[in-house]
KEKE-3310 file (N, C-alpha, C; in steps of 0.2 Angstrom, whole numbers, plus 5000, padded with zeros to 4 digits):
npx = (5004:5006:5011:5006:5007:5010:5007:5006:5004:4996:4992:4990:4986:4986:4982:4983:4977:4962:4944:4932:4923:4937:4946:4955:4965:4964:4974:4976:4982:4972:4960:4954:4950:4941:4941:4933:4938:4934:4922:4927:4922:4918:4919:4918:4923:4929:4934:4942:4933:4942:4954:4948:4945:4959:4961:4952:4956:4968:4967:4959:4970:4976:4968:4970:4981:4981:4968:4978:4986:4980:4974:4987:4993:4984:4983:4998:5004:5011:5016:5018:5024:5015:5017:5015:5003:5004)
npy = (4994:5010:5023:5041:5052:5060:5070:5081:5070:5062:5050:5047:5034:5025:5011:4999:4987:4992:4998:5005:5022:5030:5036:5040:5033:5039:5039:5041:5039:5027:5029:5026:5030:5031:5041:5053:5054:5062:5068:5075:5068:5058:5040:5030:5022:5033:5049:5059:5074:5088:5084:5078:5088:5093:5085:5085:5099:5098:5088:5096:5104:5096:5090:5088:5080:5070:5061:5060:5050:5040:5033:5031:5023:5013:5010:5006:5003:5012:5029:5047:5054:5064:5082:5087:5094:5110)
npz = (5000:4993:5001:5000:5007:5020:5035:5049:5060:5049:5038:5020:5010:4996:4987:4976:4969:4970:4971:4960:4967:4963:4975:4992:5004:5022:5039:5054:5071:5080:5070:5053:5036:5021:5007:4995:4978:4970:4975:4987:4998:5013:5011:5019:5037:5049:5053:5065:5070:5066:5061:5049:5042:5040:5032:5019:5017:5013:5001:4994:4989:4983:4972:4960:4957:4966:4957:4945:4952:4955:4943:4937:4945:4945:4930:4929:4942:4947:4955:4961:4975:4986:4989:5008:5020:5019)
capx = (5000:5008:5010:5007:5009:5012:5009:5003:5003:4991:4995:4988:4987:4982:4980:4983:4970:4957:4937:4931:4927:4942:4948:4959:4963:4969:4976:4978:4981:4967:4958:4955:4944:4941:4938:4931:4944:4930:4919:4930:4918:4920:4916:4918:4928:4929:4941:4942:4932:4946:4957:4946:4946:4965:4964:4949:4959:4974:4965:4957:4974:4979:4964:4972:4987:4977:4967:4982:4991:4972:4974:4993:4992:4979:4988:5005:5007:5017:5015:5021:5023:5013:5017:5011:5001:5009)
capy = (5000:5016:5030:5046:5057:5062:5077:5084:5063:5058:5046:5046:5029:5024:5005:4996:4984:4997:4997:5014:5028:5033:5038:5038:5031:5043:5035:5046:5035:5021:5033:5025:5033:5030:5048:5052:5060:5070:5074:5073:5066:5052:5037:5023:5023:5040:5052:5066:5082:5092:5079:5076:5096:5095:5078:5090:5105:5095:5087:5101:5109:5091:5085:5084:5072:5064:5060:5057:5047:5036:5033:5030:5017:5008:5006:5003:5003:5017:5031:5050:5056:5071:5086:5087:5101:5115)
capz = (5000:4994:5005:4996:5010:5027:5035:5055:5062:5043:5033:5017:5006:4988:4987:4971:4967:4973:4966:4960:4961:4966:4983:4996:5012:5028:5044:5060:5077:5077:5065:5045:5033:5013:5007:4990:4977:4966:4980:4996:5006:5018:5011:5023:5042:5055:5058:5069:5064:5065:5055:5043:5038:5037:5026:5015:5016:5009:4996:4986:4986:4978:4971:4951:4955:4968:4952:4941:4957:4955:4935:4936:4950:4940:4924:4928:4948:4950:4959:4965:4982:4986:4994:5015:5020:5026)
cpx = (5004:5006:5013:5010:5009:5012:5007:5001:4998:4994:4989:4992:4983:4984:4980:4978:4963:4952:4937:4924:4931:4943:4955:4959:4967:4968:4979:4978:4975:4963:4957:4947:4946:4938:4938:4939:4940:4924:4922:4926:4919:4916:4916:4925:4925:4936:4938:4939:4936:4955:4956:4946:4952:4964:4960:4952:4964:4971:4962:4963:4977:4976:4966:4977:4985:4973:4971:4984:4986:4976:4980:4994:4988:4981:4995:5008:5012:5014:5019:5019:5021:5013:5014:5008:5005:5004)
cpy = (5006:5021:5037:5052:5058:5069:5077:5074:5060:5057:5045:5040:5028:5014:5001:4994:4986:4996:5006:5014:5029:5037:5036:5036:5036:5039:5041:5041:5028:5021:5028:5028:5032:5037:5049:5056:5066:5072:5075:5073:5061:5045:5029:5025:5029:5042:5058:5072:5086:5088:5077:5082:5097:5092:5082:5097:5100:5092:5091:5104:5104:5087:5083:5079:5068:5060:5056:5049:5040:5030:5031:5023:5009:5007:5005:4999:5005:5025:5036:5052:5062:5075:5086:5094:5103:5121)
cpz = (5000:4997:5001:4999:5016:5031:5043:5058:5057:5041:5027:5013:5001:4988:4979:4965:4970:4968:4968:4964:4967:4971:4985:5002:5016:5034:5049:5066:5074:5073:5057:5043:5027:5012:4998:4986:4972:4973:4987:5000:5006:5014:5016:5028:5045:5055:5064:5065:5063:5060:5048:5040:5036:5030:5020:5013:5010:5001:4990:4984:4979:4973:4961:4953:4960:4961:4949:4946:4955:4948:4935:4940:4948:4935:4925:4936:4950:4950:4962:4972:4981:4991:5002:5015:5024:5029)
residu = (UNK:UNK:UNK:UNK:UNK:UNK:UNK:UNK:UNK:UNK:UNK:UNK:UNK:UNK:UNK:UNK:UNK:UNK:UNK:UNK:UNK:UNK:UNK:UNK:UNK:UNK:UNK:UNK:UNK:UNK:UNK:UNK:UNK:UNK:UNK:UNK:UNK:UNK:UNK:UNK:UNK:UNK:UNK:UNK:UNK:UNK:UNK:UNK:UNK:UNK:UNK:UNK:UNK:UNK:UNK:UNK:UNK:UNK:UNK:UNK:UNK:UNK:UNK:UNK:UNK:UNK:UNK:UNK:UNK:UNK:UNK:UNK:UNK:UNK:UNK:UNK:UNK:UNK:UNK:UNK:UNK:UNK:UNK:UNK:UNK:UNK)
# end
């Protein structure tokens, strides 16, 4: 499971063999959630409401190479690191 990002104790991961539509997963302490990547919203799990507004924050600043990251990962299995939030 690739990890795309890391920022404020989050772990974002993108997942290989993944079913659409396309998302990703974020990880904080015992925390997982599957988060949309066109509508960032919560599809599946719980975070923290003040964790998930980072993880939302952070995604719209990323939401085209999360896309790409999606699409890339799926036909070759490969995969850039994306910026943390600052």
């Amino acid at each position: 499971m690739p990890e795309i990002s890391r920022f404020l104790g989050i772990v974002i991961y993108m997942y290989f063999n993944e079913h659409n539509p396309p998302h990703f997963h974020a990880e904080y302490n015992e925390y997982k959630a599957s988060i949309s990547i066109k509508t960032l919203g919560l599809m599946e799990g719980k975070l923290p409401s003040k964790v998930m507004s980072l993880v939302v924050e952070w995604a719209q600043e990323h939401q085209s190479e999360l896309l790409k990251n999606w699409e890339e990962i799926k036909k070759t299995g490969k995969y850039h690191k994306i910026q943390p939030l600052v």
